[in-house]
N, C-alpha and C positions, 0 to 999 in steps of 0.2 A: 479147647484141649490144652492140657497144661503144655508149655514148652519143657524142653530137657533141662535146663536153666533154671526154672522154676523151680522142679523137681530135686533136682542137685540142694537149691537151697531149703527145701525143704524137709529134706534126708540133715542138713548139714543142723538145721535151729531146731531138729526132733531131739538129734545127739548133745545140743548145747546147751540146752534147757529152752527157757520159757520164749516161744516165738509168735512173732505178730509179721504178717507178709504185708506186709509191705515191707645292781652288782655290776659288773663289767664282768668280760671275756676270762671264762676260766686258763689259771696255768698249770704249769704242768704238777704242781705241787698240790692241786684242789683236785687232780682228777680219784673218784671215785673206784673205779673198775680195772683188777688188774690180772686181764686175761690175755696171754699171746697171741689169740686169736684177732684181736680189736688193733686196728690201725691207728693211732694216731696222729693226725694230721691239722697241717693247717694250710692255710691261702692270706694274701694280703689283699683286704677287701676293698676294692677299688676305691672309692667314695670317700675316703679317710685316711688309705694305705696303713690300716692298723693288721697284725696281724691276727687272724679270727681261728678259732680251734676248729674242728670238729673231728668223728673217730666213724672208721669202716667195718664192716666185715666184708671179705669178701670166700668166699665156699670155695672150698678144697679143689673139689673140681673145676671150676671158673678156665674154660675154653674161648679164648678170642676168637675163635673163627664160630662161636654160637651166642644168639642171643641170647640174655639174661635178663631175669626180672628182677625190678627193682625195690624196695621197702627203702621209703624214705620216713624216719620216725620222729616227734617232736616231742619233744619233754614236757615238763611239768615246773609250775612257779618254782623259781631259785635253784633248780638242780642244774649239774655240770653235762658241759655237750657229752658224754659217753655214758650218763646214767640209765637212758634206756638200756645200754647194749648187757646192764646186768640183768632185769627184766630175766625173773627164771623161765629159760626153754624159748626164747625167743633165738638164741645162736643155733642153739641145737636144730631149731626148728629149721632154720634157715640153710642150716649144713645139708639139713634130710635134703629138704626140698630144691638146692641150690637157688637160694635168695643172695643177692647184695643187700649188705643192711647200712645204713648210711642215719646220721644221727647229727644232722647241725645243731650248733651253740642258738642260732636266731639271735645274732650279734652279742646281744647281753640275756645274761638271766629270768630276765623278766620284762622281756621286750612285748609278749605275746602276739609275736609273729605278724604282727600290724591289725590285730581283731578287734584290739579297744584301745581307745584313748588311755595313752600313761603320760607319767609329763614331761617327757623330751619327743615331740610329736617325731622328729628325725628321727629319734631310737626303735620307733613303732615302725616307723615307713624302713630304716633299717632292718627290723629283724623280719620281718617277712623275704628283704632281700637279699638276707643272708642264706633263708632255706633253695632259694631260687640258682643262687648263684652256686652252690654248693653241688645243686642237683646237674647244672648246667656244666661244671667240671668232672663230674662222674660222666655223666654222657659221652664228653668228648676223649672219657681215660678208658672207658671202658665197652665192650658190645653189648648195652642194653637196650633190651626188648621194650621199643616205644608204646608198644601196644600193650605192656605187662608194668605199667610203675604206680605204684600203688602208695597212698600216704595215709597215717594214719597217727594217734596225738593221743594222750595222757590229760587230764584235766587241760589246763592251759595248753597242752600242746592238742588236746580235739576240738578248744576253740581257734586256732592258729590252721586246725584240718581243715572245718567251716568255713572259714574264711579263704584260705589260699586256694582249695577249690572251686571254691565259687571264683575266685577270679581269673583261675588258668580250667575252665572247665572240661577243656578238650583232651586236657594231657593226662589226665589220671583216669586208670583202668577201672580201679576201685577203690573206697574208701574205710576206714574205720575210727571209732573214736570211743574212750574208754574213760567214763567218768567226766565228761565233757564240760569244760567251762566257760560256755560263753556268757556275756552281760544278761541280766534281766530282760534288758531291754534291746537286745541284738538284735536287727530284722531280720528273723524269723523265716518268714514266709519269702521276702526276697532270698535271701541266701540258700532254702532248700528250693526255689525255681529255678535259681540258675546250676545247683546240680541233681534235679530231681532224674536224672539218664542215668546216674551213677550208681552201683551197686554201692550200699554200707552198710556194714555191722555195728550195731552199739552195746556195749558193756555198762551195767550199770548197776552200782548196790543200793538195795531199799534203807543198807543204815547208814547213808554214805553222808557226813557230818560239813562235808566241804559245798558238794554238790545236792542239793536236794534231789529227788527222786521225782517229785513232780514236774520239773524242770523237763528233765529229761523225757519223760512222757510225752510233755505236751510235744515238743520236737519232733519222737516216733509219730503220734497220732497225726501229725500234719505232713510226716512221710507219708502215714499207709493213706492219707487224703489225695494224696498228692500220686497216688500211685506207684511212687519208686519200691524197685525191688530191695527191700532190705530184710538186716535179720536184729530181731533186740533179743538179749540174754539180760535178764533181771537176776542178780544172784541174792536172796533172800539171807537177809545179815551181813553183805557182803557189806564194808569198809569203803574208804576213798583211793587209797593204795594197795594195800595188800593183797587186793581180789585180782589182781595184773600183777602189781611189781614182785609179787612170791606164791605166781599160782602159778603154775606151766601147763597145767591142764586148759584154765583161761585165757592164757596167753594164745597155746594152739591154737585157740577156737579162732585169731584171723586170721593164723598163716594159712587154715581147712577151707578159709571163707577165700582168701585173694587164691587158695588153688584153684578154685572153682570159677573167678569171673575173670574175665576177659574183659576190653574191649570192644565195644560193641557198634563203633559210628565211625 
């Protein structure tokens, strides 16, 4: 019997098209996004005491005395920590639904969040710690719902989701990753067993010139092997950017997806 769970996702990949079940530290003069909605902030990162950007959203509504779910977002090679937060219909999204939206720098530019070898191996081992520690300061500012934090990445930043999932596997609710850039040669197979529990959506265009499309395949195929509940939207002609950073229709497709999953262990 199908669970309700199942169902949900499979109302949610009907509506979304095509589904298979299973640099240094930007300043304030690089930042890209100028909405009053976006926080700008920083912290002094322990390790270096440099001081590291990143930028918030937090919903209109936002009740301390209620918990809140979280959207932690990772960017894409070379862009600025708040360039997701322009992402059309991702604010919006998050107002409807009262998301915090939270957007680290991952120390530098082009750190990718510790996924692959770059060549200051410290700058790797940093920018993974920078998402970590970032989320770990919203925790202690804010009443989020531990059982509602959801991560999800942009090319380089859904290699950086891969990764930092698979190594904090307990702590996220659900996943997503949009145009995903991990190495050729990423393991694969280790990386989706130790987050095969996890609910995730993939985004991905067939003319997508950065990311191959078969790439991305084989990935899905060794989810739906693997059993995990997921959802893939293939958008036919879709781009590397454009099919996320100026589609808001696409974009909703994860805020519909983390409505729906929960925590489950």
């Amino acid at each position: 019997m199908r669970t309700a769970f199942q169902s949900a996702l499979l109302i949610l990949a009907t509506l979304a098209g095509t589904v298979s079940f299973a640099d240094r530290q930007a300043t304030d003069d690089e930042r890209h996004i100028d909405d009053p909605r976006i926080q700008h902030r920083s912290y002094e990162f322990p390790a270096t005491g440099e001081t590291i950007p990143y930028a918030l959203f937090v919903p209109s509504g936002y009740d301390g005395n209620r918990e809140t779910p979280l959207i932690v977002s990772l960017h894409g090679l070379g862009r600025s920590h708040d360039w997701l937060m322009g992402y059309h219909g991702l604010l919006d999204q998050a107002e409807v639904n009262g998301y915090i939206v939270v957007t680290p720098l991952g120390y530098i530019r082009r750190g990718w969040y510790g996924s692959r070898a770059i060549d200051d191996i410290q700058d790797a081992e940093y920018s993974e710690q920078d998402v970590m520690n970032v989320l770990q300061l919203l925790r202690d500012e804010f009443n989020v719902d531990n059982n509602r934090i959801y991560l999800w990445g942009h090319s380089m930043g859904g290699a950086g989701t891969y990764h930092i999932a698979a190594k904090y596997p307990d702590l996220f609710a659900g996943l997503g990753v949009a145009a995903p850039a991990p190495e050729p040669n990423a393991p694969m197979v280790e990386t989706l067993n130790k987050i095969k529990h996890l609910p995730i959506f993939v985004l991905q265009g067939d003319n997508d010139e950065a990311v191959p499309v078969e790439r991305t395949r084989t990935w899905v195929a060794k989810m739906r092997e693997l059993g995990m509940q997921h959802v893939y939207v293939e958008i036919p002609g879709g781009d590397h950017s454009l099919l996320i950073s100026q589609n808001k229709e696409n974009m909703q497709k994860f805020i519909d997806f983390f409505n729906i999953v929960r925590k489950q262990y």
